[in-house]
C-alpha positions as a printed Julia matrix, in Angstrom:
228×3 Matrix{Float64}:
 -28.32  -64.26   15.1
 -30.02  -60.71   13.89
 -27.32  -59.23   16.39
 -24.81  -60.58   13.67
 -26.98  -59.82   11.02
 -26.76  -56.28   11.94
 -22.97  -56.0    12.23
 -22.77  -57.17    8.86
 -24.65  -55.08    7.06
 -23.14  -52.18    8.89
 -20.04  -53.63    7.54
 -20.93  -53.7     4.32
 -21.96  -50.4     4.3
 -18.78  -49.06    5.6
 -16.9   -50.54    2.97
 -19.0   -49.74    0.43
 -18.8   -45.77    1.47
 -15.03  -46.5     1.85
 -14.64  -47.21   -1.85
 -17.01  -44.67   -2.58
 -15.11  -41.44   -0.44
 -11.56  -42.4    -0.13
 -10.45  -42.19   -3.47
 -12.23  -38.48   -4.03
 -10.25  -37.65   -0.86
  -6.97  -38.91   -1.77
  -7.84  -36.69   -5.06
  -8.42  -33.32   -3.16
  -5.38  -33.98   -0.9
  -3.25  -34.32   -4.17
  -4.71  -31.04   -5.52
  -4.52  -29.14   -2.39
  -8.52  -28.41   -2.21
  -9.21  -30.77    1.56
  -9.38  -26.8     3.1
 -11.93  -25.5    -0.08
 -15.68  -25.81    0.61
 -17.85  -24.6    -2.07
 -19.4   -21.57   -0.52
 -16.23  -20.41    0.19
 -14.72  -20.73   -3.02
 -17.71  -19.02   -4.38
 -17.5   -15.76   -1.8
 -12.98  -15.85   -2.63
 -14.18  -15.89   -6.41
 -16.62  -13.09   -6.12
 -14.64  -10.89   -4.54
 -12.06   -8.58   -6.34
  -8.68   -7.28   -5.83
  -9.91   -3.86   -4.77
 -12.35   -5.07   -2.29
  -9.92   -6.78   -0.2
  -7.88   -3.34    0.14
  -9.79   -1.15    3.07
 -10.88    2.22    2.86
  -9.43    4.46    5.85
 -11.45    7.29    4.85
 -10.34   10.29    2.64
  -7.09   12.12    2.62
  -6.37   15.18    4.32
  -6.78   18.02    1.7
  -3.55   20.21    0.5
  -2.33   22.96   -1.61
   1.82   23.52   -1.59
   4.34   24.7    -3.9
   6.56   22.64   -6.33
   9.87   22.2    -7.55
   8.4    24.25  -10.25
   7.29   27.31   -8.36
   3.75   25.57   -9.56
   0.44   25.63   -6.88
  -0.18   22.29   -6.3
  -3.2    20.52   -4.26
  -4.95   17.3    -3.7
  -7.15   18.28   -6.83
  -4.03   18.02   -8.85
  -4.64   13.95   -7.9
  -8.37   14.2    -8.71
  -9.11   10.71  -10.4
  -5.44    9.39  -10.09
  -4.1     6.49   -7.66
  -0.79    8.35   -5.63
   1.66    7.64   -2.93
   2.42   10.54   -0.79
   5.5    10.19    1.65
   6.75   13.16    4.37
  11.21   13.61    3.43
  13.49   15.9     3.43
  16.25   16.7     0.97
  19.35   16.58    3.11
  18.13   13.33    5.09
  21.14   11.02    5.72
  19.44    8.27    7.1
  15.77    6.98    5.59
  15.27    9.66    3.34
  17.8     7.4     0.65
  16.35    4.71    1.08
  12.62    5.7     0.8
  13.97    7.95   -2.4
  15.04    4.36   -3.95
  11.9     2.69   -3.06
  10.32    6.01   -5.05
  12.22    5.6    -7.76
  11.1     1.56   -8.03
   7.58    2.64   -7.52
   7.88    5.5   -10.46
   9.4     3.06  -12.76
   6.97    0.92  -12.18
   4.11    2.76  -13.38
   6.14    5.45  -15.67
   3.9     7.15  -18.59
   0.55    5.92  -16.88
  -1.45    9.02  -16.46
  -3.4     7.93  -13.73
  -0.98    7.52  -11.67
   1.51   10.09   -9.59
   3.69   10.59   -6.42
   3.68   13.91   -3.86
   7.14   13.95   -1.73
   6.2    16.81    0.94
   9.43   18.29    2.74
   9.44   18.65    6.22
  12.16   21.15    5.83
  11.17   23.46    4.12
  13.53   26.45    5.18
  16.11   24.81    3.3
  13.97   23.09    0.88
  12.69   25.98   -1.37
  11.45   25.21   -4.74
  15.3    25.38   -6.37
  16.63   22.65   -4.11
  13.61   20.41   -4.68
  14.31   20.71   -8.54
  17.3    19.92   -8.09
  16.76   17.28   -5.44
  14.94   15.82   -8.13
  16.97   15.87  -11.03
  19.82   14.3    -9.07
  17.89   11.26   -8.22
  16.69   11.19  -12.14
  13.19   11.75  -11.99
  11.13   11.65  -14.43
   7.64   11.66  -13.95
   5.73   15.03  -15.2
   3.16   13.78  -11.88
   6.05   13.67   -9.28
   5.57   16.53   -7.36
   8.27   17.86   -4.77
   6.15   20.52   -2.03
   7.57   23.21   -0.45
   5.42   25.73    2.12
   4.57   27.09    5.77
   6.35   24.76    8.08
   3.47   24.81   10.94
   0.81   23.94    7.75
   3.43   20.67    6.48
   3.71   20.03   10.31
  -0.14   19.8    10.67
  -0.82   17.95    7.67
   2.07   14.72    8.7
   0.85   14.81   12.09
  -2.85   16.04   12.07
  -3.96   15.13    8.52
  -2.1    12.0     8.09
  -0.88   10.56   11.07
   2.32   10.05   10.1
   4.78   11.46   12.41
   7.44   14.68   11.48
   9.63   16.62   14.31
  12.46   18.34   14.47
  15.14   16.82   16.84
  18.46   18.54   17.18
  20.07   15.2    18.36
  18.62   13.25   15.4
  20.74   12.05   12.67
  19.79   15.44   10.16
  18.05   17.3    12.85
  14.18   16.29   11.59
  12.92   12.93   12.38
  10.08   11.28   10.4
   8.04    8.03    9.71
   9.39    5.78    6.76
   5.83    5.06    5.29
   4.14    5.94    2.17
   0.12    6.67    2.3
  -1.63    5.16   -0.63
  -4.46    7.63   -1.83
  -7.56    6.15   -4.78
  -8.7     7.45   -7.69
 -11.34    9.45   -5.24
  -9.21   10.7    -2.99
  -9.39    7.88   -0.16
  -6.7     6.57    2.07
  -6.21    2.6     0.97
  -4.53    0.0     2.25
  -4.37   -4.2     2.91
  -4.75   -5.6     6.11
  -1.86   -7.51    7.91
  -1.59  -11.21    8.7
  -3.68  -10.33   11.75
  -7.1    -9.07    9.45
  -6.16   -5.45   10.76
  -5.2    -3.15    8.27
  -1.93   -1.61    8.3
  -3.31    1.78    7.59
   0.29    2.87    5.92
   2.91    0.97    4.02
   6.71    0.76    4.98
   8.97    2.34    2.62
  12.3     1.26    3.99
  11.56   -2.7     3.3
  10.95   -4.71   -0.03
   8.16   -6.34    1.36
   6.24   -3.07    1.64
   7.2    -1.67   -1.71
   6.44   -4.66   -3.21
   2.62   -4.7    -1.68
   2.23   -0.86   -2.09
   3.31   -1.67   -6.04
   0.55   -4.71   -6.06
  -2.3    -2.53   -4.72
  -1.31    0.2    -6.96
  -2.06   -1.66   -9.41
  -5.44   -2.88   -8.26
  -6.78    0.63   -7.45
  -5.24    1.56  -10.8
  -7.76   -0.99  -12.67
 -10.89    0.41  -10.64
């Protein structure tokens, strides 16, 4: 008889909790929160845009010449957010498509001070200061912080794949006779390398200038380290 007693009042309890839970649940289901505890909401809310991009540590220090016949350095950058990319001027493959991707970036953040672009030539035999000015006008820019760099060849070799890691040769059987990487390094307001980590948590050190997807996220974190 208490054996039954028992059973019932476990019962009852059950269905009491039932009415109690199952209609908050059905609630967070609807609204998409059954994943969101409350500490981790709280840590996600706390953190801002520019924490979740990682520092790689600081940029390789420069000083070329530009399409001006003006000295310019990494202390030209000195408290602006900047892409820097490794091209050169008679490229027929990447080289267009990376100058497009530019272009978006530029128009995307035209007449903010804070904010510039360094295009380094790997070729710079052919690309003296006169063919990066014009180089430039011809793709219409028009950013007074664009800066096309001309110099020593062995110093703009050490610098892409030293300094930054990001790879320039010459290759007489390549399409153009230089080969290079298709990424664009994203440099803060202090002179770090930035960047967002992949789906993976690791960050992708550089972002990919020949696809949408990484123009797109290089223009987002811009942005970010532009409101820091």
């Amino acid at each position: 008889m208490l054996k039954n007693k028992s059973y019932i009042w476990v019962s009852l309890i059950v269905l009491l909790f039932g009415i109690y839970a199952v209609p908050k649940i059905i609630d967070r289901i609807k609204n998409g929160d059954v994943v969101k505890g409350e500490r981790l909401d709280t840590v996600s809310g706390n953190q801002s845009g520019a924490d979740k991009l990682q520092t790689i540590g600081p940029a390789p220090k420069f000083e070329l010449t530009d399409q001006n016949g003006k000295k310019i350095s990494n202390t030209n950058y000195k408290g602006k957010v900047y892409v820097l990319e490794f091209f050169f001027s008679t490229c027929p493959s990447i080289c267009p498509i990376m100058n497009r991707s530019m272009l978006d970036i530029e128009q995307q953040f035209f007449g903010n001070p804070n904010f510039g672009i360094v295009s380094i030539t790997i070729d710079p035999e052919h690309d003296t200061s006169e063919v990066l000015k014009t180089h430039a006008e011809s793709l219409g820019v028009k950013s007074s912080n664009w800066h096309f760099l001309t110099g020593d060849k062995k110093y703009i070799y050490d610098l892409a794949n030293k300094g930054f890691n990001l790879y320039a040769g010459e290759n007489k059987k390549a399409s153009g006779g230089f080969e290079h990487s298709g990424l664009f390094a994203l440099i803060d307001k202090e002179g770090n390398i930035r960047c967002r980590k992949d789906d993976y948590g690791n960050p992708i050190l550089y972002y990919d200038g020949l696809e949408k997807t990484g123009v797109k996220a290089i223009k987002q974190d811009i942005a970010i380290l532009l409101k820091e």
